[in-house]
N, C-alpha and C positions, 0 to 999 in steps of 0.2 A: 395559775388559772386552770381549773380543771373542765374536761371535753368530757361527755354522755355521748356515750351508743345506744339506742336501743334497738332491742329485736324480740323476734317470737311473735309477731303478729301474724295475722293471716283471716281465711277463712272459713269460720266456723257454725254448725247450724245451730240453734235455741235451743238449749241446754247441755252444750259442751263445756269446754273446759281447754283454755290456752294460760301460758305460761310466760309473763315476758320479761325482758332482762335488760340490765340499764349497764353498761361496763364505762365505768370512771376512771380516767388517767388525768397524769399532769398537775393531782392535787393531793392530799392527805384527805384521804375518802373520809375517816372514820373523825375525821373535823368536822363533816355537812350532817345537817339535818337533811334529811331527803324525801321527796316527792315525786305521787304518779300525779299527771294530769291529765285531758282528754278535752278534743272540740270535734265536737259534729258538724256539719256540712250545716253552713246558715247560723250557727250559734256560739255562743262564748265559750272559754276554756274555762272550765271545770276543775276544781278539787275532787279526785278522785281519795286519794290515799298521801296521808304521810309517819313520817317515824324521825326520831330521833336517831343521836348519835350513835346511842350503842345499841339500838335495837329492840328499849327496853318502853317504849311509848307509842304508841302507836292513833292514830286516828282515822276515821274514815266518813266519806261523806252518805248520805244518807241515802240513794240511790243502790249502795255497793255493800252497804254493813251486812254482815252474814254470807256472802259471796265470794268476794274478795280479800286476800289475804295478802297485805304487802312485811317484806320482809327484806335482811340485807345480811351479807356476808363480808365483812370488813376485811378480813385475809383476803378474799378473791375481789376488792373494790367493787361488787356487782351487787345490785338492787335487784330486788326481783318484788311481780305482782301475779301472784295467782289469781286465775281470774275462774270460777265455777257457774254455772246456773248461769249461760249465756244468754240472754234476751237481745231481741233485735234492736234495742235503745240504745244498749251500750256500743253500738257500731260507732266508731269516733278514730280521731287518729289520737293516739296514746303519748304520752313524752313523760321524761324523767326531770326533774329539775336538782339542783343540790343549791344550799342554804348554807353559806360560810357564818362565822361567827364573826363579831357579836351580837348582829342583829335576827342575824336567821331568817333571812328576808333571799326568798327564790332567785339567786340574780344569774346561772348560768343552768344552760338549757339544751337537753336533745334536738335532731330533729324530727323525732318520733319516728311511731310504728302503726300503720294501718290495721284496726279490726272492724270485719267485716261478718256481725253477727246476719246471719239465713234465717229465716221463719218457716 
């Protein structure tokens, strides 16, 4: 069963630029399909970002496309979401999810990362 860290959160003002990082132990990283996800204060968790196994697929949801760049390093089991063009919306707490096979269905989870976009 594989555990998610995340980190690199914090606070930044409308149109910065944070960097956050998901470190996965206890499982064969480059087994998961992986994901960003994100809930604001009051609202549901969100599809931010996901990718495939090796790196080579990517998606993003429509809020983030052009901004956000998720990405992964399978040597160092670490996900990573560049995040640019910070707007005060995207404030949410952030989490990583990982997607075993053969379903590829989110089933183990961070406890996330706080971003706290300023205007």
């Amino acid at each position: 069963q594989v555990q998610l860290a995340e980190s690199g959160g914090g606070l930044v003002q409308a149109g910065g630029s944070l960097r956050l990082s998901c470190v996965a132990s206890g499982g064969t990283f480059s087994n998961y399909a992986m994901g960003w996800f994100r809930q604001a204060p009051g609202q549901g968790r969100q599809l931010v970002a996901r990718i495939s196994r090796t790196g080579g697929g990517t998606y993003y949801g429509d809020s983030v496309k052009g901004r956000f760049t998720i990405s992964r390093d399978n040597a160092k089991n670490t996900l990573y979401l560049q995040m640019d063009s910070l707007k005060p919306e995207d404030t949410a707490v952030y989490s990583c999810a990982a997607a075993p096979p053969p379903d590829y269905i989110m089933d183990y989870w961070g406890k996330g990362t706080l971003v706290t976009v300023s205007s």
